[in-house]
C-alpha positions in Angstrom: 69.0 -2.3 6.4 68.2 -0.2 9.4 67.9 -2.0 12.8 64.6 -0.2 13.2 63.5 -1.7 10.2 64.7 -5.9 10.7 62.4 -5.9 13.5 58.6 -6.2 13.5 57.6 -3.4 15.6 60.0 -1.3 13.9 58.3 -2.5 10.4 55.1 -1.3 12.1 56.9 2.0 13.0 57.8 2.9 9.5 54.6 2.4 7.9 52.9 4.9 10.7 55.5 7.3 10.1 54.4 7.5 6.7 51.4 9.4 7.1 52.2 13.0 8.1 50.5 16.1 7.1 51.5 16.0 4.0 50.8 12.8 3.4 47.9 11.5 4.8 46.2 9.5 2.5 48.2 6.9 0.9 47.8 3.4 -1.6 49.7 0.4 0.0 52.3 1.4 -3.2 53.3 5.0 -2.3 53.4 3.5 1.5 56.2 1.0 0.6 58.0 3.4 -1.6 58.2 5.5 1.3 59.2 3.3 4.0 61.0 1.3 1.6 59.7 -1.8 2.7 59.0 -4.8 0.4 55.5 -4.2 -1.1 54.8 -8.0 0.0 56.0 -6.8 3.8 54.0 -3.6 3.1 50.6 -5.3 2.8 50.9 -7.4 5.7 51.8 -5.2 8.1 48.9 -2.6 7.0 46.3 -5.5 7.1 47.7 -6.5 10.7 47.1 -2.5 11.5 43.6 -1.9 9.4 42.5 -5.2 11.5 43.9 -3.4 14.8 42.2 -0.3 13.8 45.7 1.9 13.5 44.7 1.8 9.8 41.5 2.6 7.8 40.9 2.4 4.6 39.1 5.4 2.2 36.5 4.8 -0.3 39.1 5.4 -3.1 41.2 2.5 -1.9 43.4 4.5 -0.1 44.8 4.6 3.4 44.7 6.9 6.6 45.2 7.0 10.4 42.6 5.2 12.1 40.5 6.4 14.7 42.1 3.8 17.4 45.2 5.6 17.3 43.6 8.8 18.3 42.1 7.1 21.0 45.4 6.1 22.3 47.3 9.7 22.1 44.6 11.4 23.4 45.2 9.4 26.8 49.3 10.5 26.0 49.7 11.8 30.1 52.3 14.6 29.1 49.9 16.8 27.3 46.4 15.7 28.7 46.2 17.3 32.2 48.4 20.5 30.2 45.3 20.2 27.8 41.8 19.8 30.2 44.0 22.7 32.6 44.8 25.0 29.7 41.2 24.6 27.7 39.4 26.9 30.0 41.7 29.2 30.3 42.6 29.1 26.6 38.4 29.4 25.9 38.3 32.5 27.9 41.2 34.5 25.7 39.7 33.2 22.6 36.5 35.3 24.0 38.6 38.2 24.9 40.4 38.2 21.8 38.6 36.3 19.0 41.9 35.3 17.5 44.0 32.1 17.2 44.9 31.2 20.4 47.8 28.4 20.7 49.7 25.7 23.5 52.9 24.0 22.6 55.5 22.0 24.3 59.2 21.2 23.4 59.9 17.6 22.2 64.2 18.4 21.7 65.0 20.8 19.3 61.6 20.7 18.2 57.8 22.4 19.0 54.7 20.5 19.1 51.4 21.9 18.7 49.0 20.2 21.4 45.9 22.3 21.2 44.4 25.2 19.1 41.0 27.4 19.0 40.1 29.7 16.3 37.5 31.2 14.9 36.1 31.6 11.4 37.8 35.3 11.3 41.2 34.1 12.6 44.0 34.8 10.3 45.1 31.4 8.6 47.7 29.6 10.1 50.9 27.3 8.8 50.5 25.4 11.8 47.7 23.1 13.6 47.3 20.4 16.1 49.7 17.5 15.6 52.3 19.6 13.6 56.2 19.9 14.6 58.3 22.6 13.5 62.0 23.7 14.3 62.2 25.1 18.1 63.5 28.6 16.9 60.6 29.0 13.8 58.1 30.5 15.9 57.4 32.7 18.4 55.9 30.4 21.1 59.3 27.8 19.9 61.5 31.1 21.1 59.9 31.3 24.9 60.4 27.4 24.8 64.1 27.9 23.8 64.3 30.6 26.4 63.8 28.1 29.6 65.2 24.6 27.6 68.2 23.6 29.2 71.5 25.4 27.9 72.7 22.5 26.1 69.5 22.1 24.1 69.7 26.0 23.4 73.8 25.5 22.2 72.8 22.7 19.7 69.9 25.3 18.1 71.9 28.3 18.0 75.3 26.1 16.2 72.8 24.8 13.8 71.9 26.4 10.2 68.8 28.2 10.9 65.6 28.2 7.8 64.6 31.8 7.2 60.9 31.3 6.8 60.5 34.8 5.8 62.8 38.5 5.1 62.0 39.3 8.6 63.6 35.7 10.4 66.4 36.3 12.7 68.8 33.5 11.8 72.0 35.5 13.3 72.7 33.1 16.8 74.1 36.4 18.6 71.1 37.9 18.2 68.7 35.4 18.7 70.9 34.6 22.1 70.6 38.4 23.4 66.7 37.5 22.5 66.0 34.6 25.0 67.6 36.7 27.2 65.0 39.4 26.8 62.5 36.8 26.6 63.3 35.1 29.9 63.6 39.0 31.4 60.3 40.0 30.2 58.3 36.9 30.2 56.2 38.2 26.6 57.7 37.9 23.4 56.1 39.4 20.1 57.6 37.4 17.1 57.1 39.4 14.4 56.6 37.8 11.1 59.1 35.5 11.8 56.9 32.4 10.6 54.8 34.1 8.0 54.8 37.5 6.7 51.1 37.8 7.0 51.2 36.6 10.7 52.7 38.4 14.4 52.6 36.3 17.4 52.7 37.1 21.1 53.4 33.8 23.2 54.5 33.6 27.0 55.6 30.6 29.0 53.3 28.1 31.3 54.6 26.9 34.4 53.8 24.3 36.7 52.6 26.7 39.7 54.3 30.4 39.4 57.6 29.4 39.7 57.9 26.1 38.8 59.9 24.5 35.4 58.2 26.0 32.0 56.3 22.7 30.4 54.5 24.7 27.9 53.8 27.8 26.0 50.4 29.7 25.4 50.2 31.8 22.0 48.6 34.1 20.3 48.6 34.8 16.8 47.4 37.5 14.5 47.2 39.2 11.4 50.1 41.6 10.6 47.7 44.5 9.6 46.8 43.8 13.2 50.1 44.0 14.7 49.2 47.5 16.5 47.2 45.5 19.0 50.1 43.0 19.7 50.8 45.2 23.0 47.1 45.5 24.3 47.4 41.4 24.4 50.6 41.2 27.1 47.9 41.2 29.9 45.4 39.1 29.1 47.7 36.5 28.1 49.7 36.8 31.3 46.3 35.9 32.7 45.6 33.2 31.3 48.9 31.7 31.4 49.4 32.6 35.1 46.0 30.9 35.7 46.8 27.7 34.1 50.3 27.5 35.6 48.8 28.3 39.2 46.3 25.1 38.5 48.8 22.7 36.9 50.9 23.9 40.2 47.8 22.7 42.2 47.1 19.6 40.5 50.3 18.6 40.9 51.1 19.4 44.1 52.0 16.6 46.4 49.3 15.5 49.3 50.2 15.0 52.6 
């Protein structure tokens, strides 16, 4: 038995990382088979978190996320001033662009998705609020790698890499001489390297213009409209030097 698991918070734990995306609705049975907790443990600590409001409970008997824990990460203070900076800035490229416009931030070796807008003619996406993927996978993961610190970007390039398509580099020389392109040139244009119906321009945010990258703004189109991936280097530089100059702002110290 893990440590994680003899405790009572870490009991707790495992039965919230049960839900994911692909698992978001669950009976009390499929959440103890997948924790691996006792279905007698299972049932107590999901009534102790359905009565907390962490927990709520569908009309076919099954279980979700409550609302009370979106509450609580909404107030997480890593991405909320990035998120109520970036939104209006993030707004005004949707406008410009009327495609899927994207911020992420590294968590390790890995990409979170923090905040999204598209619109009804957007190309589909794999990816969405919430959702996690492998640092290297996507375009706006690459301008993370780019500026992560050199042991973080040793421990991705000596690791297998998932081709996700025909088109994903996977080769670590070349992806190397690739953040170094991206770090020169500040835009990157990942072509089909998630999807092969998707291309993806991304660039880095900043606190203030040369401050640490936090972030990375993307934008992400249909392959059929990958002849416009050029005409989008300057309005996303824009909007990402815009929301880097604020967070350098907000941030600054005060005398």
């Amino acid at each position: 038995m893990s440590t994680t698991r003899s405790t009572a918070a870490g009991k707790v734990l495992e039965v919230l990382a049960a839900f994911d995306r692909e698992h978001p609705s669950q009976t009390l049975s499929e959440i103890a088979q997948r924790t691996g907790l006792a279905l007698s443990t299972t049932h107590r600590v999901v009534a102790e978190l359905a009565d907390w409001g962490a927990l709520e409970r569908g009309e076919d008997g099954a279980w979700h996320v409550g609302l009370r824990l979106w509450e609580i990460a909404a107030g997480c203070p890593r991405t909320q001033i990035l998120r109520d900076v970036a939104l209006p800035f993030m707004q005004d490229l949707y406008e410009a662009t009327h495609e899927n416009v994207q911020l992420a931030v590294r968590e390790g070796t890995e990409l979170v998705f923090v905040e999204r807008i598209a619109g009804h003619r957007s190309v589909e996406l794999l990816t969405s609020v919430g959702t996690r993927f492998p640092i290297g996978s996507t375009g706006m993961g690459r301008v993370l790698l780019a500026h992560a610190p050199v042991d973080i970007q040793d421990e991705v390039l000596q690791s297998p890499m998932r081709a996700w398509t025909p088109h994903t580099v996977t080769d670590p020389r070349t992806l190397r001489a690739q953040l170094d392109r991206i770090r020169r040139e500040q835009v990157f244009v990942s072509d089909r390297q998630l999807s092969e119906s998707t291309v993806a321009v991304a660039a880095p945010v900043r606190t203030g213009r040369s401050g640490p990258v936090g972030a990375a703004l993307g934008i992400v189109i249909a392959t059929r409209s990958a002849n416009r991936a050029r005409g989008l280097r300057e309005p996303l530089l824009r909007a990402v030097h815009g929301i880097s100059d604020e967070l350098g702002r907000r941030t600054r110290p005060t005398d």
